[in-house]
N, C-alpha and C positions, 0 to 999 in steps of 0.2 A: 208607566207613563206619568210626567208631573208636571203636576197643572202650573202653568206661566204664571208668575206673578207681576202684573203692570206695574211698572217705574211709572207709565205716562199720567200726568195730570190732565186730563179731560178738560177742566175748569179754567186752567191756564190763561192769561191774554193772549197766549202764542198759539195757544190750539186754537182760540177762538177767532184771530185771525186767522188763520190757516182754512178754519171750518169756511170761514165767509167767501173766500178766496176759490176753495172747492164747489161751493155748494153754488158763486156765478158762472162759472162752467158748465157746472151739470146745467144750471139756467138755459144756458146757449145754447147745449148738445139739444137740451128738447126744444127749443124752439127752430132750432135747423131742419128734427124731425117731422114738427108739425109743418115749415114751410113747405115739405114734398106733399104733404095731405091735402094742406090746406090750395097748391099745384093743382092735385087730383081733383078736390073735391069742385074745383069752378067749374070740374064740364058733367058735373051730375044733374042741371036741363036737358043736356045732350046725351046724356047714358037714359034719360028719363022717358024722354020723347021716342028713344027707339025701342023702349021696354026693355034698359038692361039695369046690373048693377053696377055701381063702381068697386073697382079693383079692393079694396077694402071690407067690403060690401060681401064681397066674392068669396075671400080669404074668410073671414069670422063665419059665415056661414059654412063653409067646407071644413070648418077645426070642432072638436068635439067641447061644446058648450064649459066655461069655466076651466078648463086644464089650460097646464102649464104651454107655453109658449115664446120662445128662444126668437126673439130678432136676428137678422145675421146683417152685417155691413148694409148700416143702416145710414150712413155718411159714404159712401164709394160716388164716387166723381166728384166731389165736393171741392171747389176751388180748378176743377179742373174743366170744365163746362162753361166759366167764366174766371176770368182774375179777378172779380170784385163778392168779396165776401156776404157782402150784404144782399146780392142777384142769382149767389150762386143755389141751384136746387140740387139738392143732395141725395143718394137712391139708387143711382144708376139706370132710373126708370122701371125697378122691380122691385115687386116686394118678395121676402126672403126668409127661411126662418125653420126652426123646428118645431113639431108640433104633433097633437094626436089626432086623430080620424081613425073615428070608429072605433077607438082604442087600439090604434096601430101609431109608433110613431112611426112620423114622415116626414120626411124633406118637402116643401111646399116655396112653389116660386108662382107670383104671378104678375103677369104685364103689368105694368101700372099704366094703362090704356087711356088714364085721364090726361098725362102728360103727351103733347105730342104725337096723341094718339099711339102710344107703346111704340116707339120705333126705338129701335137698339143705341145707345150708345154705346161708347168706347167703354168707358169702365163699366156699363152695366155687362159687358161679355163679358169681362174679366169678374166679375161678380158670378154671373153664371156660371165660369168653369169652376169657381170658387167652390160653391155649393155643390156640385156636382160631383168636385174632389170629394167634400165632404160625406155624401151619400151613398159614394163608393168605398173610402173608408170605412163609414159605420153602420155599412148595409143597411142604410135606409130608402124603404121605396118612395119613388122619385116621382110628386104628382106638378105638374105644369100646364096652370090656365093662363090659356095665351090668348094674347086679342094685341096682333104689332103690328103695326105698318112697315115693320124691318128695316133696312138699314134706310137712313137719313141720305139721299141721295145728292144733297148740299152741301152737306160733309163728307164726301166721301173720302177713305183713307185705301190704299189697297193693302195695305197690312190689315186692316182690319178684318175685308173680305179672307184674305188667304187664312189666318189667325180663326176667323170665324168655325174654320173647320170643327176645328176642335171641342166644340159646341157639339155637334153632328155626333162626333167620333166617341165620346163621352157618353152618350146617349146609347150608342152601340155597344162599349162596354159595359153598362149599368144592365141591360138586358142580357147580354154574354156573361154576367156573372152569377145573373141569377137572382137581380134587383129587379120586382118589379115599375114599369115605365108608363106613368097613366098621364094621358093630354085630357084637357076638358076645351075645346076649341071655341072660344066666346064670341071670335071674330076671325080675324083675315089671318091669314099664314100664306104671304109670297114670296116665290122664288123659293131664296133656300128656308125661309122661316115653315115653307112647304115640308120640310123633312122632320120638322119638329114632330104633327102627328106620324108620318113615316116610317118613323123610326122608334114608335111608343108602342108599346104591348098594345095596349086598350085606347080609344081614343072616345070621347062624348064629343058629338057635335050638337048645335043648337038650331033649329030649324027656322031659318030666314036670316039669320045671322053668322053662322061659320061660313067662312070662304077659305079655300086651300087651293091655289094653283103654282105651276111654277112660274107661268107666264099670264097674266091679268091683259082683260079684254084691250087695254091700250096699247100694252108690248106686242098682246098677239098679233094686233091688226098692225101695226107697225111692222115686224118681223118678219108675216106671212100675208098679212092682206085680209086674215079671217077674220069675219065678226061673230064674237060667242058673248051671252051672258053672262054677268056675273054666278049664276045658278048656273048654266050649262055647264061651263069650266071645271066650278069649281064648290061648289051649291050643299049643305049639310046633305040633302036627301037625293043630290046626285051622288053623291061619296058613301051612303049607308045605304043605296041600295042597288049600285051600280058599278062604280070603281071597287067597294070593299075598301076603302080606306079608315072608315066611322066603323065602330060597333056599334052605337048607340046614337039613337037621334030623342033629342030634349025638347020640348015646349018653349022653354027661357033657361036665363040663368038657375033660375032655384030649382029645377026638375034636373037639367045639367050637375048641380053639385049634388043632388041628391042618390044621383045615377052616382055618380062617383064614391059617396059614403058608403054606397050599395057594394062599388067593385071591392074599394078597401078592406069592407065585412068582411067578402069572401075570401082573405086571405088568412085561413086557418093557422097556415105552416108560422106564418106572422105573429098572429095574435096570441097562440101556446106560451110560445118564449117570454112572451109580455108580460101573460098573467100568470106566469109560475116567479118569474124574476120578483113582479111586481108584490107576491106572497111572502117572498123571503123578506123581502124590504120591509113590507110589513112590520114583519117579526123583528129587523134589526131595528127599523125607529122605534119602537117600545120602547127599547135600549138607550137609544141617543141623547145624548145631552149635550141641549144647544150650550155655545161660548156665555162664559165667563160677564164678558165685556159686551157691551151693545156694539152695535154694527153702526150706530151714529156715532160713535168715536170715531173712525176710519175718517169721515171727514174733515177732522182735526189733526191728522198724523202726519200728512204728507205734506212738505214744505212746497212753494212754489218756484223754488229757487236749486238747483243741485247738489249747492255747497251747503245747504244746512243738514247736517246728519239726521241720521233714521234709524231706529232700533226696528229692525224688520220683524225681530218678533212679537212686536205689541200688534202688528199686523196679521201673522203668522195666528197669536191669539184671539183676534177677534173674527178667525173665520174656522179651526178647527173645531171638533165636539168636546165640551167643557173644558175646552182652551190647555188640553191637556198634548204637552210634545213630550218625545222621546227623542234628543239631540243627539246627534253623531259626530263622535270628535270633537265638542266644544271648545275645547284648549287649542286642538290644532288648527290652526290658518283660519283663528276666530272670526277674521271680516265677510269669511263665506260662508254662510249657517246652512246647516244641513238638517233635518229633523224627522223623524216620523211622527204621522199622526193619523185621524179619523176625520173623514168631510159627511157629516149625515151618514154614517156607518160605513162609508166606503174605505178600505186603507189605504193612504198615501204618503208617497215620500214628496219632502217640500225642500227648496234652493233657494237663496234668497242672499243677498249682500249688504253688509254694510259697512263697506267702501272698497276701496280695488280689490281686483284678485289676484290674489300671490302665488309663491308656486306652491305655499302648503295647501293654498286653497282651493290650487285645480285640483290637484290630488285629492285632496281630500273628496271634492265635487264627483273627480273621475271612481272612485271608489266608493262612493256613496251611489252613484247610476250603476255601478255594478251591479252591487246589492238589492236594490229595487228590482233589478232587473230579474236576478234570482229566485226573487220572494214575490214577482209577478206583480207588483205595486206599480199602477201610474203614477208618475213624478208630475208634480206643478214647480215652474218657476214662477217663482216673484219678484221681476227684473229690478233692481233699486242700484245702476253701476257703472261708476266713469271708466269700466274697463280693467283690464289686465295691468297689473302694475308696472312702471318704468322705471330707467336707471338704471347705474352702472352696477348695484347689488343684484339689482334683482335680473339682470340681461347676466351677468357671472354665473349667475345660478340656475339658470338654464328655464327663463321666464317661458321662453316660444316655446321648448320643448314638452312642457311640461304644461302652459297651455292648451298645446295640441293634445296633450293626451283628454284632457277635459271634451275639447272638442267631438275627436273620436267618440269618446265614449257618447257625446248625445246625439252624435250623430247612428250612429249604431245601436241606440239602445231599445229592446227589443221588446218594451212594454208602452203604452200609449204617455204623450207627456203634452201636458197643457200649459200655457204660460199666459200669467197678466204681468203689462207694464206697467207696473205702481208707478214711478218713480222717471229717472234718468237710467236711460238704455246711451248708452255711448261706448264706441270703438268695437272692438272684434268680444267686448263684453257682449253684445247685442246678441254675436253668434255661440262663444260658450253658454249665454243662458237660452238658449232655443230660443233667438228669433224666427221671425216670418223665415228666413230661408233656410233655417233646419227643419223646417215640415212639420211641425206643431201639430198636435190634433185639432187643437183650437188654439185660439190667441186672439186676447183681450185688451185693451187699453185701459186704465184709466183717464178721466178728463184734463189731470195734470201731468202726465206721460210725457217726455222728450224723449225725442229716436235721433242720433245723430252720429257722425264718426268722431264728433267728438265736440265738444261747447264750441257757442258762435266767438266767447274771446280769446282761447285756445286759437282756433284758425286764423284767427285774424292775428293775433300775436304773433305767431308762426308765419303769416304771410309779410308781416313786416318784417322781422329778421331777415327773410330773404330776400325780399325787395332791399332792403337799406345794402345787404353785402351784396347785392348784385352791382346796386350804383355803385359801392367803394371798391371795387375791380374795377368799374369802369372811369374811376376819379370823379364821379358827379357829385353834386350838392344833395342834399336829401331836404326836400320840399318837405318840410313838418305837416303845412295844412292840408296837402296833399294827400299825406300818411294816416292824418284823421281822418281823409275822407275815406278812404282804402276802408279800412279799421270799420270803420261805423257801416259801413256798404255790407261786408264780412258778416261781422254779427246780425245784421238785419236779414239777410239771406240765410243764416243758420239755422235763426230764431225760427223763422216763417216755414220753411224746410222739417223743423224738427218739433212745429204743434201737432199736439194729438189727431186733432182736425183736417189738419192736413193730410197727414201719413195714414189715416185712414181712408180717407177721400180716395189714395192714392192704393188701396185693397192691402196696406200692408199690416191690418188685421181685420179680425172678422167681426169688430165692432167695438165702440165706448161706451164701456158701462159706468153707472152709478156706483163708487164704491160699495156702499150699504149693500150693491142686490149682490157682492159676488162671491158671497158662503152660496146664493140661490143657485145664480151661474154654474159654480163649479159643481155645486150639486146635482144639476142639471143633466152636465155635460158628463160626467162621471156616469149617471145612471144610465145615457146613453150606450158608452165605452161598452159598461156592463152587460147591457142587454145587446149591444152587439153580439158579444162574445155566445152567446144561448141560442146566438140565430144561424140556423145551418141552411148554407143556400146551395142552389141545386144548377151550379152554371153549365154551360152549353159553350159546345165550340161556337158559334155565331148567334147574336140577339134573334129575340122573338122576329119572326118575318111576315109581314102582313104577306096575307092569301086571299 
């Protein structure tokens, strides 16, 4: 392995613009985050007055004090909730993430019950299948304190209902695989939010506060004419000691998560793999040596603009272990760097561009995911790419087909692969580096990320060509001011379309991080991968079935 040696000046005027450029973004990203909180936290009178916690409140105390803790799509509905940036609340109405309890990690969702009283939106389900993906993936158990008023009745969508399913059906196979499925019920679950505990291994309910029916005392009496209590229905201590729906009936909130750290405990088969994994680790960080280069560089490196070039390995170096790679193929189809290296002792193979890819450079790409795949290494992309190259050389020489085989190979490749968007993601580059629709284990943004099929002046340019030869077939005059407005209309929809903020808003990753944390990140995420791989689960033809 040889250790990288920085070209980048750090000190630069041009990093230091760049740094200042990145570092108001990151500004934004947390202050979008704190607006969900800050959302939450006005109805903590009203969580107060019923003797509960807020959803935050909730989560910190169910995670095991001071460990590590993974946000997930911490921006999902953002922009989509409202068109105006500055009203819009970002969340999806839950919070999300991974996390330890009790020294197990776990998958951890909870209502955010201060908003709108937890009722579902549109992208917080697509959030939830998200994460559910995820914890089926990386057999992690699956814990869910809920407290929804369920689907927003005002809004109603019926895609949304039908789509809903899948929620449910997730739930089924996280138990059918042998994922344990733990509810801590803080509040209401109707209708179908009623299947949330139904459909869980273990369920805490809280005494005077969980409510589960399928039909609430105003449908009922509507429906049929009965009149039931909210307790008869649907009542914690009707359901723990009468339906069998509860295992567990709580005082409050803090007895409720504490029953919960209790069930986590007891997951022996769990906890082994953790702490044997967690030995060897040990023993390889002894070993480890952090990068070269500070991780405050990183916000100096990445331009705000697509066209100013990028040495992706000055990136590449300030997140492997003592910035030391092993590059593959350096000479061949050099705009697509390929390298081996160490993230916190873990081995990985790394992808990353600097500038189109050609057809040495699928090849090369395609035969470098071979390899990995071989020697059993997760691949990380590091998206920085206006795409697959054009023109009449490169279309000669057989640019699709040889694209496609890059494709293939990430599509099929048979070890875990993670991807951050440094950079510019544009055109079917998007999908040779494992975008969101090649199924990524995880995928990450940067705050200066663009996703697009291609730049807003690109499209627009292209839309004028074709606009101008449609009029001269048809003899007309070409309105110049006209063509501006086209033009400027074009880019501004691209532009808007292809912020980080956006595209995430819209789940098409599992969140924006700070570049500085994402040696942590993938460090993270990695040791996850790993101790997946130690955990033998015990699945069943059909989930756990309450009795």
């Amino acid at each position: 392995m040889n250790v990288y040696e920085s070209q980048w000046n750090a000190g630069s005027e041009q990093a230091g613009q760049r740094r200042a450029a990145t570092l108001m973004r990151i500004e934004a990203l947390r202050a979008l985050e704190q607006r969900a909180a800050q959302a939450s936290q006005r109805a903590k009178p009203q969580f107060e007055k019923r003797g509960q916690l807020l959803p935050r409140e909730r989560v910190a105390l169910l995670l095991d004090s001071g460990s590590p803790w993974l946000p997930l799509c911490t921006l999902a509905g953002f922009m989509q909730d409202r068109d105006d940036p500055a009203k819009s609340v970002p969340g999806g109405g839950m919070l999300a993430g991974i996390g330890f309890v009790s020294g197990v990690r776990c998958m951890v969702v909870a209502s955010d019950s201060g908003i709108e009283a937890g009722a579902i939106q549109e992208k917080g389900l697509d959030k939830m299948l998200r994460v559910q993906e995820i914890a089926l993936q990386n057999k992690l158990p699956f814990i869910h304190l809920v407290e929804s008023a369920g689907a927003n009745l005002m809004r109603y969508r019926v895609e949304g209902f039908v789509m809903g399913g899948a929620l449910f059906r997730n739930l089924a196979r996280l138990s059918a695989a042998g994922i344990p499925v733990i509810t801590v019920q803080h509040g209401s679950g109707t209708a179908g939010g009623a299947y949330m505990p139904g459909l869980s291994d273990v369920v805490i309910m809280v005494r005077g506060r969980s409510r589960a029916f399928l039909a609430g005392p105003p449908l009922l009496k509507a429906a049929t004419g009965e009149i039931a209590t909210e307790e008869e229905l649907g009542g914690a201590e009707m359901h723990t000691g009468i339906s069998g729906l509860g295992e567990y009936l709580a005082e409050d909130d803090r007895h409720a998560l504490g029953l919960a750290r209790d069930v986590v405990a007891q997951l022996s088969q769990w906890k082994q793999p953790a702490a044997q994994y967690g030995k060897v680790q040990e023993a390889i960080k002894r070993g480890v040596t952090e990068p070269r280069y500070d991780s405050e560089e990183l916000l100096g490196l990445m331009p705000s603009h697509h066209r100013e070039p990028v040495d992706m390995r000055e990136v590449m170096a300030r997140l492997v272990d003592g910035s030391a790679l092993l590059p593959f193929k350096s000479s061949y189809g050099a705009a697509t760097l390929c390298a081996q290296a160490h993230i916190d002792g873990h081995a990985v193979g790394l992808i990353s561009n600097n500038g189109p890819i050609d057809v040495a450079g699928a090849n090369k790409a395609a035969h470098f995911i071979q390899w990995m795949c071989q020697l059993g290494h997760p691949i990380i992309y590091l998206q920085n790419t206006t795409g697959y190259m054009v023109g009449k050389d490169s279309e000669q020489a057989g640019m699709i087909k040889h694209g496609s085989k890059m494709i293939q190979a990430v599509t099929n490749a048979t070890v875990p692969q993670i991807t951050i968007q440094c950079g510019a993601s544009f055109g079917a580059g998007n999908y040779g580096m494992c975008g969101r629709g090649y199924a990524p284990r995880f995928l990450f943004s940067w705050p200066g990320a663009k996703t697009a099929v291609m730049g807003g002046e690109q499209a627009a340019s292209t839309m004028r060509q074709v606009t101008e030869a449609a009029m001269a077939r048809k003899g007309l005059p070409v309105d110049d001011e006209q063509m501006q407005k086209q033009y400027d209309q074009i880019v501004a929809m691209f532009e808007a379309q292809a912020d980080a903020f956006y595209t995430s808003g819209l789940l098409l990753d599992d969140g924006v991080i700070d570049p500085r944390d994402t040696r942590q990140v993938l460090s993270f995420c990695l040791a996850t991968l790993q101790e997946a791989q130690q955990r033998t689960l015990r699945p069943m033809q059909f989930g756990v079935a309450r009795m």
